[in-house]
VMD Tcl script that draws the C-alpha trace (Angstrom):
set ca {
  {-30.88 -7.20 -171.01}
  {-30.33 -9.47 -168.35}
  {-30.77 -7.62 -164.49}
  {-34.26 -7.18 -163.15}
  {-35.93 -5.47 -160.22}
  {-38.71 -8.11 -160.11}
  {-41.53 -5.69 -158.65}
  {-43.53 -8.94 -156.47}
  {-44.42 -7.08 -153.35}
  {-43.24 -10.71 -151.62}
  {-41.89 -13.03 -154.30}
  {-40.89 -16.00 -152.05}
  {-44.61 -15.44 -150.48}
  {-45.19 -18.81 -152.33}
  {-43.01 -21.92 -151.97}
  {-44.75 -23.52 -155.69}
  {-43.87 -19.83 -157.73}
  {-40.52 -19.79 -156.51}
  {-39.86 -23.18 -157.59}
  {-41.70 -22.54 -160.74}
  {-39.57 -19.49 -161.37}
  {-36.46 -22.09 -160.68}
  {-37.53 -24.47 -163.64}
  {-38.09 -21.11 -166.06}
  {-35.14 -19.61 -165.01}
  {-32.85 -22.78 -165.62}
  {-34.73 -23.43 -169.21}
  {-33.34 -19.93 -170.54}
  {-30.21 -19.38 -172.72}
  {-28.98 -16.68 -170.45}
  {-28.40 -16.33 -166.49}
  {-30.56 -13.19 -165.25}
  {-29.62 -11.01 -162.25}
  {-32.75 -10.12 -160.39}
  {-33.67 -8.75 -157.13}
  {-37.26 -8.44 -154.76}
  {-39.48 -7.96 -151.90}
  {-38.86 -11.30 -149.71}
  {-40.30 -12.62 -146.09}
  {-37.72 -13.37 -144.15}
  {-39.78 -15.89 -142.12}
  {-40.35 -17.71 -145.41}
  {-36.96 -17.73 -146.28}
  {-36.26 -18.50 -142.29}
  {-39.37 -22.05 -142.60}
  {-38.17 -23.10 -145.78}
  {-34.42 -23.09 -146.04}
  {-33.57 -24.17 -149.60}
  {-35.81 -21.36 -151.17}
  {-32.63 -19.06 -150.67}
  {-31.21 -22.30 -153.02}
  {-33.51 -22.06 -155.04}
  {-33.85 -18.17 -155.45}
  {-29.80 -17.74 -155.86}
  {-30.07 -20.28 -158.45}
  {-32.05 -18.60 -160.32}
  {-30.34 -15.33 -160.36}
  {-31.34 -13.60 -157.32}
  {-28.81 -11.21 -155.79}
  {-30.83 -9.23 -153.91}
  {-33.39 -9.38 -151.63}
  {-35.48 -7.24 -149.83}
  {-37.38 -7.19 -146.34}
  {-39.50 -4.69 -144.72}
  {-38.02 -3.81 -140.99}
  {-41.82 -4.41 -139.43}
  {-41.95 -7.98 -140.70}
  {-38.79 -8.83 -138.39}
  {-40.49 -10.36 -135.55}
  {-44.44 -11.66 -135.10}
  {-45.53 -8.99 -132.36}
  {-44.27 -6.23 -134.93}
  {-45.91 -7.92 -137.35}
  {-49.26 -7.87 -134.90}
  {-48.53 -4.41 -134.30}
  {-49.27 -3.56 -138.09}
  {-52.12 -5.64 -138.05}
  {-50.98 -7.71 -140.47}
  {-52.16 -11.46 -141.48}
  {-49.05 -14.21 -141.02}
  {-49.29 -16.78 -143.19}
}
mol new
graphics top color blue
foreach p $ca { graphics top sphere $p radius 0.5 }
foreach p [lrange $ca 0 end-1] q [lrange $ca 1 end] { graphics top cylinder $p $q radius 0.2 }
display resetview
């Protein structure tokens, strides 16, 4: 078994578990296929977590539509971080 839907409702929500994840993922005897939630605005302030994520075996990732732009994302009432 190698492909995973990684259930994180934002896996990339944290610059130090992504890279953490890296390290693991890089340590095992196989290459796994995995895909998640994401922020796009994380992936938009810190560049080489896409790196980082497709490194470790991330094909796909997924974004809600309402966290697009900050007014939607005031609109929802929902905390940016």
């Amino acid at each position: 078994m190698t492909k995973f839907q990684l259930t994180d409702d934002c896996i990339n929500d944290n610059y130090e578990h992504v890279k953490n994840i890296h390290s693991v993922v890089k340590s095992l005897p196989f290459k796994p296929v995995m895909s998640s939630y994401a922020r796009a605005d994380l992936c938009n302030k810190y560049p080489d977590i896409i790196d980082m994520m497709a490194e470790s075996g991330f094909k796909v990732l997924q974004v809600g539509v309402e966290s697009l732009t900050y007014l939607s994302l005031i609109h929802i009432s929902e905390p940016t971080r």
